[in-house]
N, C-alpha and C positions, 0 to 999 in steps of 0.2 A: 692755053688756059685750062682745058681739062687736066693735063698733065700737072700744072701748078697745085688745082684743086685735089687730085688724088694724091698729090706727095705730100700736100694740109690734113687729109684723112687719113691716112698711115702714120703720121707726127703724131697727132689729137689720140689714135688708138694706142700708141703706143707710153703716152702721157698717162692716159685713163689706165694702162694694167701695172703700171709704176706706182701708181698711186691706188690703190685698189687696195684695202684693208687684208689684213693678214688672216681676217676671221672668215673672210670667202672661201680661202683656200682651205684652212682646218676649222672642223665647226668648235666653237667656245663653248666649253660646260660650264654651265650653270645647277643651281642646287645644293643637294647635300650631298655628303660620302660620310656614311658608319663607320667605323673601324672597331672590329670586336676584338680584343686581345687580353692578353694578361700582363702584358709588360709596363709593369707602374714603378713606382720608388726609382730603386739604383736603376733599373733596365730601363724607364723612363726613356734618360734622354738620347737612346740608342732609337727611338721609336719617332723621338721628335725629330730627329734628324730627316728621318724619311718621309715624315709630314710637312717639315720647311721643302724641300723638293718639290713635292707636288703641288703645295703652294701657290711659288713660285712658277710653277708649269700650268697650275689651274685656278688663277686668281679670284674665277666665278665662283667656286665650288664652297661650301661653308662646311669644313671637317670637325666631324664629330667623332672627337676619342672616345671609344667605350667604354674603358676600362674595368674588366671587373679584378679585383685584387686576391690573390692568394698562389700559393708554392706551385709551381710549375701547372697552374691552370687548373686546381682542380675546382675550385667555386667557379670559373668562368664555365667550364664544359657544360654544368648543372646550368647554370643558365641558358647557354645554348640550348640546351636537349630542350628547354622549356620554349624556348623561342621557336627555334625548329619544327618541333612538333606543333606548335599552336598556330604556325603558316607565317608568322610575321618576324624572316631573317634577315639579318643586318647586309648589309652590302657586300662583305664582306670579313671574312674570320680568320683568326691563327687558329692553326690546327699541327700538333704533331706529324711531320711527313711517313706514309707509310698507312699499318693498318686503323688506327685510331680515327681516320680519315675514310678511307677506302671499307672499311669491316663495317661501317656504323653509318656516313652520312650516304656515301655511293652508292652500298649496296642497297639501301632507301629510297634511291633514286634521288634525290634531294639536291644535285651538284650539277654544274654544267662542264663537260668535255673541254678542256682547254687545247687540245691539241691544237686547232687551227692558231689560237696565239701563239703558242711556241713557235710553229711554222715563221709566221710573220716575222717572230721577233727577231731569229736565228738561233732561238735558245737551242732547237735540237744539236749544234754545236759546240756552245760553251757548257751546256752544264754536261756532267761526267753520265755515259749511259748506265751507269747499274742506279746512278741516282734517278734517270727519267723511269726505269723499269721500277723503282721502290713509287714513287712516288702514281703510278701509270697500272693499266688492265687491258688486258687486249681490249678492252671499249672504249678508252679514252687515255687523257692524262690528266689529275685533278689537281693541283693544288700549285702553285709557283715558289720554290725554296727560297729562303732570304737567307739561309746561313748553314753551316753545320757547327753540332758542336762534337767535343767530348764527353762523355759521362766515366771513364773509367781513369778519374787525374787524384790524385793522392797530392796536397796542397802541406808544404811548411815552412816554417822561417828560418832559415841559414843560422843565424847569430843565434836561437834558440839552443838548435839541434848542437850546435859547438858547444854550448853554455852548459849543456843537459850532458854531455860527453856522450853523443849516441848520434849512429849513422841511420840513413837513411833504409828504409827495409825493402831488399827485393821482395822477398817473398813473407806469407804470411807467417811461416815457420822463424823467418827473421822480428817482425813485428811482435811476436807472442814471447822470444827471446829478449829485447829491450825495455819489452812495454811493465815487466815488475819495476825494471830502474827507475823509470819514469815516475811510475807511483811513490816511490821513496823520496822521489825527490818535489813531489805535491803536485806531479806534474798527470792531465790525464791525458793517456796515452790516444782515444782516437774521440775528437768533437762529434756528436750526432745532433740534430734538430727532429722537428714534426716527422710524423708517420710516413709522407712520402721519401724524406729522406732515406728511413729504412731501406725501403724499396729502391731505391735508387743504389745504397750500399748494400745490398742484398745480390745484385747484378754484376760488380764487381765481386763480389767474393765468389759468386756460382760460377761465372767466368775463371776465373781462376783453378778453380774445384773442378769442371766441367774440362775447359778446354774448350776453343771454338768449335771444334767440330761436333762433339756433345751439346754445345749451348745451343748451337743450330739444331742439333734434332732433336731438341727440346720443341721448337716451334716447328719444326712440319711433321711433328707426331712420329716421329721413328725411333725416340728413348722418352717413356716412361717417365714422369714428375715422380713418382713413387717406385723409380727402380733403385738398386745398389746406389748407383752414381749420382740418383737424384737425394735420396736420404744424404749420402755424405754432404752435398753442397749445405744442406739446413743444418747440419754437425757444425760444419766449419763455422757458419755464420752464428750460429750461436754462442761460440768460442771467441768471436770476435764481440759480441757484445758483450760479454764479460769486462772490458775495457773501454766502455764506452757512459755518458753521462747518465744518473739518474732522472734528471727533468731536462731529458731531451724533446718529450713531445709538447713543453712548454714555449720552447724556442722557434723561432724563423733559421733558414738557412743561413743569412746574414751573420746571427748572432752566434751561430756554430763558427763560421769563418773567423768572426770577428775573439772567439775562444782562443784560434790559434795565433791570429797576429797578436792579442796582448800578453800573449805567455802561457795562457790558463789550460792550453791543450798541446800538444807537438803537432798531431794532425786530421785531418778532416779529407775527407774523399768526396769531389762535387764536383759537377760539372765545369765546365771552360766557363762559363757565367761569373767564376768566383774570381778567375783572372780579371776581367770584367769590372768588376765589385772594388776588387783590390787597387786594379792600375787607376782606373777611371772616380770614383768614389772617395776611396782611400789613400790616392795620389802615392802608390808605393810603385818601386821599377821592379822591373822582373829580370829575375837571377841574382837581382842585389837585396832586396828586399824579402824578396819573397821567393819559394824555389818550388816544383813541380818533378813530376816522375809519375811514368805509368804503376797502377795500382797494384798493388802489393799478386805479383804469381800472372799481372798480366803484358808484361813486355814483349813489342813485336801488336800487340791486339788493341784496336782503337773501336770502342763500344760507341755506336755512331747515332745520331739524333738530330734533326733539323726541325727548324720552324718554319712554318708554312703559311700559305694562304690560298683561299681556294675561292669559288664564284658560286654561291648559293641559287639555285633555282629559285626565280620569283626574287631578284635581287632589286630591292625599290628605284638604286639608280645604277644600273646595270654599265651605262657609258664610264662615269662617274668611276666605277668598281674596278674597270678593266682598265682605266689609264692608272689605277693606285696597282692594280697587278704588274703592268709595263714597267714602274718605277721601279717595282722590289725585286724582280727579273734581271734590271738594268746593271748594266760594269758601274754607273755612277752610282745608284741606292745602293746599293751590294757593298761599294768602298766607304759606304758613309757611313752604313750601321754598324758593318760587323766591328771595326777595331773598337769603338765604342760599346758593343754589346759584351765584347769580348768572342766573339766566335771569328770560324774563318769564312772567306765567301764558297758559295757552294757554284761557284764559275771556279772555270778554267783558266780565264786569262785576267784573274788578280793582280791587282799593282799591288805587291806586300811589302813595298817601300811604303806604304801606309800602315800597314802593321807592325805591333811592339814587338820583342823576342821570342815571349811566350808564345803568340798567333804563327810566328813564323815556324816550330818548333811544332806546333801542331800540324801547321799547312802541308810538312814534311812527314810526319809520321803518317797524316791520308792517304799519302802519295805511296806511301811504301808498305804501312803493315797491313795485315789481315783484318777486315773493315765487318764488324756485326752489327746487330741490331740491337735497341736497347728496350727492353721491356717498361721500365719505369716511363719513359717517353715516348712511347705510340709505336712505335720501328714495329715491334718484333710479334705486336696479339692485340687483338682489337680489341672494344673499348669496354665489352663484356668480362673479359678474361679481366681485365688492367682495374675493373671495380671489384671482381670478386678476389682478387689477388690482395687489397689494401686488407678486406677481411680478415684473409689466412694469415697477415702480416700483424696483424693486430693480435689474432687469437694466438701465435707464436711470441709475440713480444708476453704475454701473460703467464704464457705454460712452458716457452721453451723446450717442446716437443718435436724433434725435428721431424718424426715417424707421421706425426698427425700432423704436422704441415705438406710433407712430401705428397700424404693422401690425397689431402684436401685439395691440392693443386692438377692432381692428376683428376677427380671427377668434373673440378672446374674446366679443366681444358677439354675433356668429353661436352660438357655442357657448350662451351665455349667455340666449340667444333673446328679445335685448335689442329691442323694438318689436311683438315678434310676441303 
C-alpha cells in the first residue's frame, strides 16, 4: 500500500511539472520598451523587422518607436543630449559605435557596462575583436553592433555609364578627366545632398589624399589638421566640389541617389544604406541595375561605421531594454535587419545566403582590406570634434578656403582633445 501510494506521488509530481506554465521558468515582461533611433522612411522597415522579433518573444511588452527623423542622426542626437542631460532617457538608443558614444555619453558616466551580457550571450566570440576593442574601454563594453556599414562606396548605373561613353574612375585624377564630358553631355558629374553629406564626402576624398595611415594620425594627434598633407586633403575636396550640384543642401540623401538612378547625375558617393534604398525601396538588383566600386583613390580601404545600441543608466524598463539588446546581438535579428538595411552583419558567423551581391561584396572586402574609421559617423572623434567639424564644413562650402579650413580643424581637435 505504501509503495502504491508513493508511486501516485511521483506520477501526480511529475503531471504537475509537465503542466507548469512556461512563465515560472522564464519571467514575462510586461510594460513598455522606448526605442530611440533614427531609422524612419526607407530604413524603416529594416527596424521593423527587429521590432516583429521581439514582439513575438515579448508579447507583454507595448514597443514604442521613437523616432526622431533626419540624415544620419543629427536631429535625433539633439534630442538625445536634451533627454540625457534632463535625467529622463529612453530605454534605449542608436548610437554611432566608437567615440560618438564612448567621448560623450561614457565618459559622463551616463551608460551601463555591458560586458557581463556579452559574456552570457557568447558575443565575446562572434563579434570580430577590433570591433569589441572600438566599441569597449578598459572599464567596460558599451553599446551592442546591429550592423556595419561602408561609407567610402561611389554608386552608378551601368546602362548610364555605357550611354555617356565614360568608365568608371579609379582615381580622382580619372574623375576630374571624365567629369568635363559629362557636363557637355547635361550630364552632372558627382550628386551631393544636405551638409552632412559633405562631411561624409569630405572623408572619402581625405582618405584618399591622406592614405590610411595619415587618415589615422589624423585622429590620435600624430599629423597636424593644418600640416602640408592636411591642406592638400581641403585642395583636393574642393576641386571635387567644382563638379558637384548647386542646391545640394536643399536635398535629402535619397534625392542625391535618386539623381543618379534617373540619369540626372553619373555618380554619388554614400554609404551601403544607398544599396539599401536602391535594392529594397527601389526594387533595383545589384550589378544589373545598379553598380558599386570603392571611392575614387580608395581601393583595398573600407571606411568603416556601425550602428549601435547601448543601455542608459537609469533605464525606465531596464529588463525590457536588455532582452531588445539580446535580439540585436542575435545571429537571428542580425540576419533580419541587415540585408534589409542594406548593411552586413557585424557577427562572424552570418548566413550571407541571405544577402544580395552587393552585401556579399562588401562582407568580402571587411574580410580582407585595411578597415578605418569614419569621421562623419562617430568611429573616428567624438561628438565634440563631429559638431564643430559640420561648422568648418559650412564656413568652407562659402569661402572655399582650404588654408582656413585645415586651420580651423586643427584648433578644433586641440579643443576637442583629439589624441590626448
Amino acid at each position: 500500500m505504501i509503495k502504491s501510494f508513493s508511486k501516485y506521488i511521483v506520477i501526480m509530481a511529475a503531471a504537475l511539472l509537465l503542466a507548469a506554465p512556461q512563465a515560472v521558468q522564464a519571467k514575462e515582461l510586461t510594460g513598455e520598451l522606448e526605442i530611440f533611433s533614427w531609422w524612419a522612411g526607407d530604413e524603416g522597415p529594416a527596424l521593423a523587422a527587429l521590432i516583429d522579433i521581439y514582439k513575438k518573444q515579448n508579447p507583454g511588452v507595448e514597443v514604442i518607436n521613437a523616432t526622431v527623423t533626419g540624415g544620419s542622426g543629427v536631429n535625433a542626437k539633439a534630442v538625445l543630449k536634451t533627454r540625457m542631460l534632463g535625467g529622463e532617457p529612453p530605454d534605449s538608443f542608436q548610437v554611432h559605435a566608437g567615440q560618438e558614444l564612448i567621448g560623450t555619453w561614457v565618459k559622463a558616466d551616463r551608460m551601463e557596462d555591458l560586458t557581463p551580457l556579452f559574456k552570457e550571450q557568447g558575443w565575446m566570440d562572434v563579434f570580430p575583436e577590433g570591433l569589441i576593442k572600438l566599441i569597449g574601454t578598459d572599464k567596460g563594453i558599451w553599446s551592442v553592433p546591429v550592423n556595419v556599414h561602408r561609407s567610402n562606396v561611389m554608386w552608378y548605373i551601368p546602362a548610364n555609364l555605357a550611354k555617356w561613353g565614360v568608365a568608371v574612375p579609379k582615381t580622382w585624377d580619372e574623375f576630374f578627366a571624365i567629369a568635363p564630358k559629362l557636363k557637355e553631355q547635361g550630364v552632372l558629374p558627382l550628386a551631393l545632398a544636405q551638409n552632412w553629406t559633405a562631411n561624409h564626402l569630405w572623408e572619402s576624398v581625405a582618405l584618399a589624399s591622406l592614405g590610411a595611415d595619415n587618415w589615422d594620425a589624423l585622429w590620435n594627434g600624430t599629423l597636424a589638421f593644418d600640416s602640408p598633407e592636411g591642406i592638400k586633403a581641403w585642395e583636393m575636396f574642393g576641386k571635387v566640389l567644382e563638379y558637384t550640384n548647386a542646391d545640394a543642401s536643399s536635398l535629402s540623401w535619397q534625392q542625391a541617389t535618386d539623381m543618379v538612378i534617373d540619369g540626372r547625375a553619373a555618380f554619388n558617393i554614400m554609404g551601403d544604406w544607398a544599396a539599401g534604398y536602391m535594392y529594397t525601396t527601389k526594387k533595383m538588383t545589384p550589378g544589373k541595375d545598379f553598380g558599386w566600386v570603392a571611392s575614387p583613390g580608395t581601393s583595398g580601404e573600407f571606411l568603416f561605421l556601425a550602428d549601435s545600441f547601448g543601455l542608459p543608466l537609469g533605464s525606465p524598463h531596464r529588463d525590457n531594454a536588455i532582452a531588445w539588446l539580446k535580439i540585436l546581438g542575435s545571429k537571428e535579428g542580425s540576419d533580419a535587419f541587415n540585408p534589409i538595411k542594406g548593411s552586413i552583419s557585424a557577427r562572424t558567423d552570418s548566413d550571407l545566403s541571405k544577402y544580395n551581391d552587393y552585401l556579399k561584396s562588401a562582407a568580402a572586402d571587411f574580410g580582407k582590406d585595411r578597415v578605418v574609421g569614419s569621421l562623419a559617423h562617430g568611429v573616428a572623434a567624438n561628438e565634440t570634434f563631429m559638431g564643430g567639424f559640420a561648422s568648418v564644413m559650412e564656413m568652407f562650402l562659402k569661402t572655399r578656403n582650404p588654408q582656413a579650413a585645415a586651420k580651423a580643424c586643427q584648433q578644433l581637435a586641440k579643443k576637442s582633445r583629439i589624441g590626448e
